[in-house]
C-alpha positions as CSV (number, residue, x, y, z in Angstrom):
1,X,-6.6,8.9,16.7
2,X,-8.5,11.3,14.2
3,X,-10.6,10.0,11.9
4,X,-9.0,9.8,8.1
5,X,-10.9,12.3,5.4
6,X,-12.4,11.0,2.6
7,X,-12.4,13.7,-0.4
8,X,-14.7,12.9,-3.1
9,X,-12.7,12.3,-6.0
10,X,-14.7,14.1,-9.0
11,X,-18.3,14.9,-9.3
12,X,-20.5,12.8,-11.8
13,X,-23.8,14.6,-13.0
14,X,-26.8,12.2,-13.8
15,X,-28.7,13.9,-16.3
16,X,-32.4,13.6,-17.2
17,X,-36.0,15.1,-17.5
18,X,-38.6,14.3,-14.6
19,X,-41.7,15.5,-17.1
20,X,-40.6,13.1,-19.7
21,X,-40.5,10.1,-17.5
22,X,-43.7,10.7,-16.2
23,X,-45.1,11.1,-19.3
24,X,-43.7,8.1,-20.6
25,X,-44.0,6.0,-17.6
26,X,-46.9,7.2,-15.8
27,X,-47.0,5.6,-12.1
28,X,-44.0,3.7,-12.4
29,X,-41.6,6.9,-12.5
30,X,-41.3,6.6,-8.8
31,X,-39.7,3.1,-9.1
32,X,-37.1,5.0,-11.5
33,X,-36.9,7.5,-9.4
34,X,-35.8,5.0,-6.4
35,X,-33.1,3.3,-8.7
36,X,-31.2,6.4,-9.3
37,X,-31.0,7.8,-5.9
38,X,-29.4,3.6,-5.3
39,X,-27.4,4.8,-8.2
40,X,-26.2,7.9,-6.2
41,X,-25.2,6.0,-3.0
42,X,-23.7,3.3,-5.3
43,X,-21.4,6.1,-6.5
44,X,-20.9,7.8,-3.2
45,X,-19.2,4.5,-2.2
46,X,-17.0,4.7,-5.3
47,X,-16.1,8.6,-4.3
48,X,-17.8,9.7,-6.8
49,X,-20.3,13.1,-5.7
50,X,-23.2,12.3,-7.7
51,X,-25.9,14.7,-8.4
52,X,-29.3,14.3,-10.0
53,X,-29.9,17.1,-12.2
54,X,-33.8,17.4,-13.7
55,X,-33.4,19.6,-16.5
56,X,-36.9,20.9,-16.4
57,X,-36.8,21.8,-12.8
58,X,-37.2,25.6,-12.8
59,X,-35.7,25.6,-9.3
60,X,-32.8,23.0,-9.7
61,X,-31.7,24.3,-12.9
62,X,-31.7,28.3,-11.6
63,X,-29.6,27.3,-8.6
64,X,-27.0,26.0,-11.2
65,X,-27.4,29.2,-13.0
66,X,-29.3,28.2,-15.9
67,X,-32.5,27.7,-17.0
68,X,-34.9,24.9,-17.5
69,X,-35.7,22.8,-20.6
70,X,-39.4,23.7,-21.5
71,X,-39.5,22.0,-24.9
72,X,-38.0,17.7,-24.7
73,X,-37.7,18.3,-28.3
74,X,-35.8,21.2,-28.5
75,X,-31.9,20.7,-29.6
76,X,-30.6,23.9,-28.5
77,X,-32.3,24.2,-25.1
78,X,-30.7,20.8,-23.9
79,X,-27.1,22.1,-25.7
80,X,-27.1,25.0,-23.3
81,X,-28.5,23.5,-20.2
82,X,-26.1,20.6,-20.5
83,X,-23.0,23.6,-21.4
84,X,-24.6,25.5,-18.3
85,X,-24.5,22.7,-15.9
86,X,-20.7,21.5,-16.8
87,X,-19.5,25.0,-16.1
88,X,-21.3,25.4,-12.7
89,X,-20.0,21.8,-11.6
90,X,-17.1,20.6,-13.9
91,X,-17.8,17.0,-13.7
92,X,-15.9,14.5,-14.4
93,X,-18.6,12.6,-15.9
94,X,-22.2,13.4,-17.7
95,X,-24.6,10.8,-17.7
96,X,-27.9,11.2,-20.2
97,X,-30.5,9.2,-18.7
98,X,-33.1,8.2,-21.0
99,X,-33.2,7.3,-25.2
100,X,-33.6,10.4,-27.4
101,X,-37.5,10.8,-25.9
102,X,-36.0,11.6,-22.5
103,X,-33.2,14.0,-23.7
104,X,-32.8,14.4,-27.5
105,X,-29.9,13.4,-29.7
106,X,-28.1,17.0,-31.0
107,X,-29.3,16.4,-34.8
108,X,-26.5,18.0,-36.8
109,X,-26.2,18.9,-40.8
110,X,-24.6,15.8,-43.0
111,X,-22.7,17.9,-45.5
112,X,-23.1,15.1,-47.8
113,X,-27.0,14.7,-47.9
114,X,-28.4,15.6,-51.0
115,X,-25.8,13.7,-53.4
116,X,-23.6,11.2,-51.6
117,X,-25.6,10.5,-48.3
118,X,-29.1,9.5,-48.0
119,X,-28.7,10.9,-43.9
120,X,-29.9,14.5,-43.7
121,X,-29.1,14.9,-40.4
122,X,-26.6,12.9,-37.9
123,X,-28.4,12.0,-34.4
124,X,-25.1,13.4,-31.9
125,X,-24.4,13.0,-28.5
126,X,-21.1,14.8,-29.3
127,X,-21.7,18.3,-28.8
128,X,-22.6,17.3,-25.2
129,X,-19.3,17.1,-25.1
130,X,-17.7,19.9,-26.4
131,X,-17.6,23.2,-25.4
132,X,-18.8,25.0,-28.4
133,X,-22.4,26.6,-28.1
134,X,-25.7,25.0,-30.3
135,X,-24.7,24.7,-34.0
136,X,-26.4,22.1,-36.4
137,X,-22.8,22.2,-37.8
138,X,-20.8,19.3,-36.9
139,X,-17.6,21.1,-38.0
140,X,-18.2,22.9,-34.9
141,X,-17.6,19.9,-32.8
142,X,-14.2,18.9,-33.3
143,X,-12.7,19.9,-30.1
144,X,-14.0,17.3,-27.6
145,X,-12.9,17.5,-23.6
146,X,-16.2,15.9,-21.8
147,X,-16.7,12.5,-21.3
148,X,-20.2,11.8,-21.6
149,X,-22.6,8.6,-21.7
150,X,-26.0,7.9,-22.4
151,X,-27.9,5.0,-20.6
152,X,-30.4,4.8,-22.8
153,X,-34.3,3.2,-22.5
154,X,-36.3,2.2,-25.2
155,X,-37.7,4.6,-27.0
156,X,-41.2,4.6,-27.2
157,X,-41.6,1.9,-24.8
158,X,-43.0,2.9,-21.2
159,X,-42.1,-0.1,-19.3
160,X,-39.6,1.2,-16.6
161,X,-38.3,-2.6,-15.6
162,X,-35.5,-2.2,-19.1
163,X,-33.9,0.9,-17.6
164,X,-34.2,-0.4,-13.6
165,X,-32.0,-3.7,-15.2
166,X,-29.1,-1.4,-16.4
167,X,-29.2,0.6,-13.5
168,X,-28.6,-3.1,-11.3
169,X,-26.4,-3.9,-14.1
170,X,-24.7,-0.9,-13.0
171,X,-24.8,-1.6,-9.4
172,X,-23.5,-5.1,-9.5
173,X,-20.7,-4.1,-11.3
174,X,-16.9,-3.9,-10.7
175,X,-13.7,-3.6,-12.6
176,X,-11.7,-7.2,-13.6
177,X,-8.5,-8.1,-14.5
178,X,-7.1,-7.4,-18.2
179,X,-7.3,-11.3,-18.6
180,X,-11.2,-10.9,-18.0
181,X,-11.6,-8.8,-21.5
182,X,-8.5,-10.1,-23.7
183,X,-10.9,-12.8,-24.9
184,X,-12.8,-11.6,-27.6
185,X,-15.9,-12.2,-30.0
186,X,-15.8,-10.8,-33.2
187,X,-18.1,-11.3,-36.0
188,X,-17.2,-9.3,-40.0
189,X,-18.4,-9.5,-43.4
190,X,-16.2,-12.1,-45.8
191,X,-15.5,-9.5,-48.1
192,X,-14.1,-7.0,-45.2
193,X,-12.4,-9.5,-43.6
194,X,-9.1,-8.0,-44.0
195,X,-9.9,-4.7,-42.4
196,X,-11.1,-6.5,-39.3
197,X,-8.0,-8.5,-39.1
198,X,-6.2,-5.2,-38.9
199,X,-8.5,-4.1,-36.6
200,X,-8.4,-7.4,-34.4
201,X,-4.7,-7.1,-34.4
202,X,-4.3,-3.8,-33.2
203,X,-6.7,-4.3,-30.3
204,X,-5.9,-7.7,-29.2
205,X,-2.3,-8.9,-30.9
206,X,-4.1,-11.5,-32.8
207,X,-7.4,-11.6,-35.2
208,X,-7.8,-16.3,-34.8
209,X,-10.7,-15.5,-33.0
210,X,-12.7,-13.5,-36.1
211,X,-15.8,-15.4,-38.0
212,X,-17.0,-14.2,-41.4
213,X,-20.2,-14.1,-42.8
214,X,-21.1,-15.6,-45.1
215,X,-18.4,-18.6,-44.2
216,X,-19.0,-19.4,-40.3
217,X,-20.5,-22.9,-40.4
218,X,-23.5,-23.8,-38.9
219,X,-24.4,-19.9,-37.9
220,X,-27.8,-18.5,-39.0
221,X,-27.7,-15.5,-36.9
222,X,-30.4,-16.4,-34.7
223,X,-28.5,-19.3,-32.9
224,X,-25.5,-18.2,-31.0
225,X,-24.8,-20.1,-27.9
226,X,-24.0,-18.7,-24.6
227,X,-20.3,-20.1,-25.3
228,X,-20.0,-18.3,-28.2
229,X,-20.8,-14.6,-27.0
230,X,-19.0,-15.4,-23.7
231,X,-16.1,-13.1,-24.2
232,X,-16.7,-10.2,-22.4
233,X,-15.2,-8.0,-25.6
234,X,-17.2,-8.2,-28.3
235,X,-16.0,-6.5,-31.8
236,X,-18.6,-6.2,-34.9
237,X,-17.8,-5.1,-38.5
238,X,-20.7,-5.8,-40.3
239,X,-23.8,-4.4,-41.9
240,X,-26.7,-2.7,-40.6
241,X,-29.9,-0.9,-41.6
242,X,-32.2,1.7,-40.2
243,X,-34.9,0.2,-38.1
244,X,-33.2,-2.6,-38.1
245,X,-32.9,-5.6,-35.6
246,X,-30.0,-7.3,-37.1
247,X,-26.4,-6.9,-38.3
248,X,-25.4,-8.5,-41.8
249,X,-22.7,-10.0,-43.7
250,X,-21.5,-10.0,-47.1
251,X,-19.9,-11.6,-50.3
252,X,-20.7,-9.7,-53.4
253,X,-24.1,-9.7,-53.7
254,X,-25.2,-11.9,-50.9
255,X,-25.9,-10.4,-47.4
256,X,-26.8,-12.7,-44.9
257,X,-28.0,-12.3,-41.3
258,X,-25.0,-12.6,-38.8
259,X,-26.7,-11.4,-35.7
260,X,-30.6,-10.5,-34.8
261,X,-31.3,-8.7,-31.3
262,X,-33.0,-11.7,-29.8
263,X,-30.1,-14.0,-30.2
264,X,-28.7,-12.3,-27.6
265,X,-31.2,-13.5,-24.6
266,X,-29.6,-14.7,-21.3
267,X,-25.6,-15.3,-23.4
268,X,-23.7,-12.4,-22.9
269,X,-21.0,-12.5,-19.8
270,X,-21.9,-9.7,-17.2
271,X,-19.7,-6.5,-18.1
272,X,-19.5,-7.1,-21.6
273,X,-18.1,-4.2,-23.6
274,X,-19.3,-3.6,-27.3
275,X,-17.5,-1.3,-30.2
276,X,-19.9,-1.8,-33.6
277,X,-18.9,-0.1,-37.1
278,X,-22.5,-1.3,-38.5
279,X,-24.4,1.5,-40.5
280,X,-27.2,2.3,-37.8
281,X,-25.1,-0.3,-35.2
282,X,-25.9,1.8,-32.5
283,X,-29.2,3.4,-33.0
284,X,-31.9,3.7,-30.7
285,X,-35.7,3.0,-32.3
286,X,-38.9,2.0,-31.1
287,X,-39.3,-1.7,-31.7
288,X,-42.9,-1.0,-33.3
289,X,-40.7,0.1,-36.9
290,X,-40.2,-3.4,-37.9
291,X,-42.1,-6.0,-39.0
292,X,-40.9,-8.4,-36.3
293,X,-40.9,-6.1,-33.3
294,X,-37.7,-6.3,-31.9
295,X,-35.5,-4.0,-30.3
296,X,-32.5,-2.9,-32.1
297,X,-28.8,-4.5,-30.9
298,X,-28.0,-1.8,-29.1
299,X,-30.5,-2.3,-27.0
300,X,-30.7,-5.5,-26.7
301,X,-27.1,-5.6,-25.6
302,X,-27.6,-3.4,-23.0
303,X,-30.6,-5.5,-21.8
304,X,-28.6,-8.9,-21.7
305,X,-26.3,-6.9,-19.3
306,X,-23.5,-5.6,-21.3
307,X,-22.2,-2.6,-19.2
308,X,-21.1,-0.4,-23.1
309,X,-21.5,-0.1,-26.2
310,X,-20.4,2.5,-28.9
311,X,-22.1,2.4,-32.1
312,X,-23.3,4.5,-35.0
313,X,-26.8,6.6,-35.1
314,X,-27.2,6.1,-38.7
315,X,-24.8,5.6,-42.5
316,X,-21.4,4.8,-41.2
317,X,-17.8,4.0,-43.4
318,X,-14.6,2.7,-43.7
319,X,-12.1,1.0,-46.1
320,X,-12.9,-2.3,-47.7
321,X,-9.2,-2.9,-47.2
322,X,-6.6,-1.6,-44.5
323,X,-8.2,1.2,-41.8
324,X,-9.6,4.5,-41.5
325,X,-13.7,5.9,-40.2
326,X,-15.2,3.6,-38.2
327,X,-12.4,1.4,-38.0
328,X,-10.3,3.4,-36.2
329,X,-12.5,5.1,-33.6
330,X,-13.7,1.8,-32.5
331,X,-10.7,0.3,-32.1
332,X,-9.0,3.4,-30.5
333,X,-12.5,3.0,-28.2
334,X,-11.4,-0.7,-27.2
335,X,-7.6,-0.3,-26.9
336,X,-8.3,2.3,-23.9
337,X,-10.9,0.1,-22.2
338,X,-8.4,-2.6,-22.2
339,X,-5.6,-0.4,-20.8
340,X,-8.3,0.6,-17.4
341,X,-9.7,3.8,-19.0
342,X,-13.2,4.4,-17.7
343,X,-15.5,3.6,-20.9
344,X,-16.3,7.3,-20.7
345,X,-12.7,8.2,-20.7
346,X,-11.8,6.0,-23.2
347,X,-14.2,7.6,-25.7
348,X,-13.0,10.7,-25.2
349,X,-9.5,9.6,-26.0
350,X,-10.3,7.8,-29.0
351,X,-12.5,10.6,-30.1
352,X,-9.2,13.3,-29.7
353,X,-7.0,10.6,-31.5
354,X,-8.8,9.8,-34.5
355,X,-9.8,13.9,-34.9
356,X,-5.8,14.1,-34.0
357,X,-4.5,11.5,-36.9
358,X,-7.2,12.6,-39.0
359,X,-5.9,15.8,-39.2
360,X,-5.1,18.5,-40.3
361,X,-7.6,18.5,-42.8
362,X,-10.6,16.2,-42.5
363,X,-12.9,15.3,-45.2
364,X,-16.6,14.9,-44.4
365,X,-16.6,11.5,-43.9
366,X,-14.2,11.9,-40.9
367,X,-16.1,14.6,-40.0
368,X,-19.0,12.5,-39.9
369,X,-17.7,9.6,-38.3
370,X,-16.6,11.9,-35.1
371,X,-20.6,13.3,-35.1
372,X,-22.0,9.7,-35.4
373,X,-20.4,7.4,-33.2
374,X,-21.5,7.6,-29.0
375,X,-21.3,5.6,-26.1
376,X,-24.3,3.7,-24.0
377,X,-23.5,3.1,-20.9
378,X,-22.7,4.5,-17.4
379,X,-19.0,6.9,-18.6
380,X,-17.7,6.0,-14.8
381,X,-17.2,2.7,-15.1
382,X,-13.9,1.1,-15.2
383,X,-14.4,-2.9,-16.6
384,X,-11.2,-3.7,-16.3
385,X,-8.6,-2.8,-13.4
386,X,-6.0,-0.5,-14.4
387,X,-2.7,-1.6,-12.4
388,X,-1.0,2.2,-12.9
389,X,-3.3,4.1,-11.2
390,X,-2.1,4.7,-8.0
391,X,-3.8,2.7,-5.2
392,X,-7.1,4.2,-3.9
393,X,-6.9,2.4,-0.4
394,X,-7.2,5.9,1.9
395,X,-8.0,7.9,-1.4
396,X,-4.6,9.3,-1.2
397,X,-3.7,13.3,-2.4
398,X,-1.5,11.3,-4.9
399,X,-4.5,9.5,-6.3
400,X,-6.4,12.8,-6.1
401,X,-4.0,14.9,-8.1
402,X,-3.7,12.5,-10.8
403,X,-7.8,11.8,-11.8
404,X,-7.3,16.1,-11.7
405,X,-3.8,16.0,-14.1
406,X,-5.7,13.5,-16.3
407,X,-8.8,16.2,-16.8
408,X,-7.1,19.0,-17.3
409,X,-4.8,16.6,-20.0
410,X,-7.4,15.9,-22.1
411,X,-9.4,19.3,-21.6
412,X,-6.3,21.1,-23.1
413,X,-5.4,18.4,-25.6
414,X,-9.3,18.8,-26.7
415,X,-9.0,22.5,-26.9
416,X,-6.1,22.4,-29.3
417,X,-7.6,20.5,-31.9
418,X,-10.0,23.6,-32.8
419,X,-6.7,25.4,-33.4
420,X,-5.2,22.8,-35.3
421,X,-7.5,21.4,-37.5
422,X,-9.6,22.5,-41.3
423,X,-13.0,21.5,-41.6
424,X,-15.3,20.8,-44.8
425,X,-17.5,23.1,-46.4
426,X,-19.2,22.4,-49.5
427,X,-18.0,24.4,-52.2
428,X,-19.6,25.5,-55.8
429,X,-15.7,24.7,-57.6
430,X,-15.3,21.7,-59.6
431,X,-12.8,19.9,-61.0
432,X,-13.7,21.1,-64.5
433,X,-12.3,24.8,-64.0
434,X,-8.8,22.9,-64.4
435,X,-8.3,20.8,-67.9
436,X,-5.5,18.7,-66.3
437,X,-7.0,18.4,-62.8
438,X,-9.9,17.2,-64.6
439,X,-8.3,14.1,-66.8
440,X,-6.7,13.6,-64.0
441,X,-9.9,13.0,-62.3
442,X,-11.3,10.9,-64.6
443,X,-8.4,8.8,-65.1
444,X,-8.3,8.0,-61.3
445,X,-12.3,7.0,-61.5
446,X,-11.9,5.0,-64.9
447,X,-9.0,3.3,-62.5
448,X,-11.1,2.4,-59.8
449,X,-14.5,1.8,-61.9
450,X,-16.3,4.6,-61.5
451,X,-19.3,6.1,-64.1
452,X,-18.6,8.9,-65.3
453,X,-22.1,10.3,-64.0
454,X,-20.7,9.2,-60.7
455,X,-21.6,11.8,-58.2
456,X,-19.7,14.2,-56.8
457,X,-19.5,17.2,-54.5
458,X,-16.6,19.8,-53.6
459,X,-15.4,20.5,-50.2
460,X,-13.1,23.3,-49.0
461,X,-11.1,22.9,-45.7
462,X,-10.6,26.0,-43.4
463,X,-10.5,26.3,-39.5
464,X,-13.4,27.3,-37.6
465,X,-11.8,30.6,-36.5
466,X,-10.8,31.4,-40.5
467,X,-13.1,33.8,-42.2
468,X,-15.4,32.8,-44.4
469,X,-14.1,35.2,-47.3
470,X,-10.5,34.2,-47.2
471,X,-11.5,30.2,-48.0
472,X,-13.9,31.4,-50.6
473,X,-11.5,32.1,-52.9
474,X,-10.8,28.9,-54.6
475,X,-7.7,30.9,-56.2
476,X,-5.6,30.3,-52.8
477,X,-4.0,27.6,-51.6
478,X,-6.5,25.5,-49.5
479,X,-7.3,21.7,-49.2
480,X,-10.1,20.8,-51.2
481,X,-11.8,17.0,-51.0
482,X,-13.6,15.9,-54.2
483,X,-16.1,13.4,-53.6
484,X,-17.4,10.8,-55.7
485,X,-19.8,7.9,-54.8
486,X,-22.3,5.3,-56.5
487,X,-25.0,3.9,-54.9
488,X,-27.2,1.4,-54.6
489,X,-30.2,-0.6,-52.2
490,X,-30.9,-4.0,-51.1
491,X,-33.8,-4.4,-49.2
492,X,-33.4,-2.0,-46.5
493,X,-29.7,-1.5,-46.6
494,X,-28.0,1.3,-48.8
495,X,-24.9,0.2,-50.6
496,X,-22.3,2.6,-51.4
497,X,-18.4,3.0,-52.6
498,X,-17.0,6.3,-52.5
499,X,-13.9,7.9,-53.3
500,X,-12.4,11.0,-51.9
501,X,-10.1,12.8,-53.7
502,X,-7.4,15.0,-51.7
503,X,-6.6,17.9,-53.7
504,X,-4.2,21.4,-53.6
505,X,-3.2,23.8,-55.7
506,X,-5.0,21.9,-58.9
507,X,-2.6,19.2,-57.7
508,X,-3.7,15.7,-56.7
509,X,-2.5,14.9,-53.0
510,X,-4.4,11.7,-52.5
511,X,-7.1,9.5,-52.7
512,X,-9.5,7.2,-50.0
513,X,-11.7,4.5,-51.0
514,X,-14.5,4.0,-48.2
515,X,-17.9,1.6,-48.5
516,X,-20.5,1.9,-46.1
517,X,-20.7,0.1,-43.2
């Protein structure tokens, strides 16, 4: 009887930078270096071909057809090393290994720095996974088809045992029934409860589960029990702040802590998966920029073996009422890990939806939302089973051709959207060159209590492949956003409302309220 063959099913590329873990780790990058080849053999035995890629090794890196990274700080060096490598393999999956001192976030232009955004730049993983070559514009980036992860370390920090426990976090893991994740934990501010319920609803079918802050009895922020954060899906809308090791509520005026990274220790279920709207609810930082030395959640989620988490690098928005921003893409993120995406996969999908429903014309807070949101976490694994995949026992052609169908899905469905949709760019016309567009304005901001001296900055939509000359004119017919925002800071968090105006033809189309996150 011949002996069955086993075809690998896609190729998974573990991506990091050999002379940045030695520097950072000194002796101990062997130990690391042992972990991810367990890693490898770990995936062979899932059929996934895994390769180790060093992106400063002159010799590894020409046999791919590229060349090495020389610079660990250098944006556009890892853009086209990273674009090099997909083409010569087409992986299925990219994973970064490493925080933003191994391989470096892509730091892209906020179009509304300088006005209505304290964020000059917006840390990115997202043009890792695009095709579109180095840009610091993130209106470059809207046509997502990779599915890429980061399993991040600590930056700053050169003890190697964080990054070996989410590799054996990794290793130990395995996909579980839907009833495994339909639990859930989910913690909001009082006064956004209603946008959570939304949220709550649309990923789970019910929001009884959701506790406010301030309102949840007995809850400091520091004393969760291991009951409590059991669920395995955990949901945050809440308040965050650079540097920060917490996530806050809030009623009017009064923010209290909800969550602080070392409330976390030895609670969390194993597999747990995280989606956080928080301002900075994501962001990687060396613990040694606070006063009290902690890690930031992200982190420390990871660490108390949750297997992903999708957060924001820095400002983040939504609605104070009802959806949209941050709302949506985490939820989008959630709904696919609950129906057995990959959490790679799933990201990918919610990042081609919202960019999809956002459309056709985004305004820049959209467009920042897409830049600023990425995953942590291993994009391979699969938490919960997905009954509709066909059954992998032999690794059946049937099985084969449908992981194939599914990439070439989204690659062409993440493709389209650079066809279909207008991006921001600021723009020099005002509301003021039209009497009646203007009292118009200023009736909508007297309507929702704006100052007059609010600020406020023009954007006009075109599509990457539009010439610059044709959306210039402000006498044609294009989409233009009008943005308005007041401001404000308590302690370390920034404290905004803005509204977007949607505007054609000197007519008002629409309006959004967002607040930060």
């Amino acid at each position: 009887m011949a002996t069955p063959i086993i075809h690998m099913l896609t190729t998974k590329l573990v991506i990091t930078n050999r002379t940045a873990l030695e520097t950072k780790y000194g002796e101990n990058y062997s130990v690391i270096m042992e972990d991810l080849k367990k890693l490898q053999a770990f995936d062979a035995g899932r059929q996934l071909n895994t390769h180790l890629i060093f992106l400063d090794d002159a010799a590894q890196m020409q046999a791919c057809q590229s060349s090495p990274v020389t610079d660990v700080k250098d944006d556009a060096q890892h853009k086209k090393a990273i674009d090099d490598l997909y083409r010569f393999y087409s992986p299925g999956y990219i994973m970064l290994i490493g925080a933003q001192d191994i391989i470096p976030f892509q730091r892209l232009k906020n179009l509304l720095s300088g006005g209505n955004d304290p964020d000059s730049l917006i840390p990115s993983d997202l043009p890792y996974a695009c095709d579109t070559p180095y840009d610091t514009n993130p209106g470059k980036f809207i046509a997502p088809t990779r599915v890429v992860g980061r399993l991040p370390d600590i930056p700053g920090v050169g003890d190697p045992s964080y990054l070996q426990s989410l590799i054996k976090d990794i290793l130990e893991s395995a996909s579980l029934p839907l009833a495994e994740y339909s639990n859930y934990f989910s913690i909001s501010t009082f006064d956004w409860q209603n946008s959570t319920q939304n949220s709550l609803q649309s990923i789970f079918g019910n929001n009884s589960s959701l506790l406010v802050f301030p309102g949840a009895a007995d809850l400091n922020g520091t004393n969760w029990t291991p009951e409590q954060l059991q669920p395995r899906t955990h949901f945050i809308n809440c308040h965050g702040a650079i540097y920060n090791p917490g996530y806050y509520g809030q009623k009017t005026a009064d923010f209290p802590l909800a969550m602080r990274s070392d409330a976390l220790a030895n609670k969390l279920s194993p597999g747990t998966v995280v989606a956080a709207e928080c301002c900075y609810g994501g962001q990687l930082f060396d613990p040694q920029k606070n006063a009290a030395r902690l890690m930031g959640m992200a982190n420390s989620y990871m660490i108390n073996h949750a297997i992903a988490f999708i957060g924001s690098s820095n400002i983040a928005y939504g609605p104070p009422t009802g959806q949209g921003l941050a709302d949506l893409l985490t939820q989008f993120f959630l709904i696919n890990v609950l129906k057995g995406a990959s959490t790679g996969r799933a990201l990918l999908e919610a990042r081609q939806r919202f960019l999809n429903e956002m459309g056709p014309a985004l305004d820049p807070f959209e467009l920042k939302t897409a830049a600023q949101f990425y995953l942590l976490g291993d994009p391979s694994l699969q938490p919960v089973i997905n009954d509709k995949d066909p059954s992998t026992d032999g690794i059946t052609q049937t099985f084969v051709n449908s992981l194939q169908n599914r990439r070439d899905n989204l690659e062409a469905r993440g493709k389209m959207l650079d066809e279909f949709i207008a991006v921001p760019h600021p723009s020099e016309y005002t509301p003021a060159t039209d009497p009646a567009l203007h009292n118009a304005m200023q009736s909508l901001l007297g309507e929702k209590q704006f100052a007059d001296a609010s600020v406020s900055n023009t954007f006009v939509n075109r599509k990457n492949n539009e010439p610059e000359a044709v959306s210039a004119n402000a006498s044609l017919p294009s989409v233009k956003f009008h943005v308005f925002s007041e401001s404000s800071v308590d302690e370390e968090r920034y404290i905004a409302k803005v509204l977007v105006v949607k505007e054609k033809n000197n007519q008002i189309l629409g309006y959004r309220e967002y607040v930060t996150r």
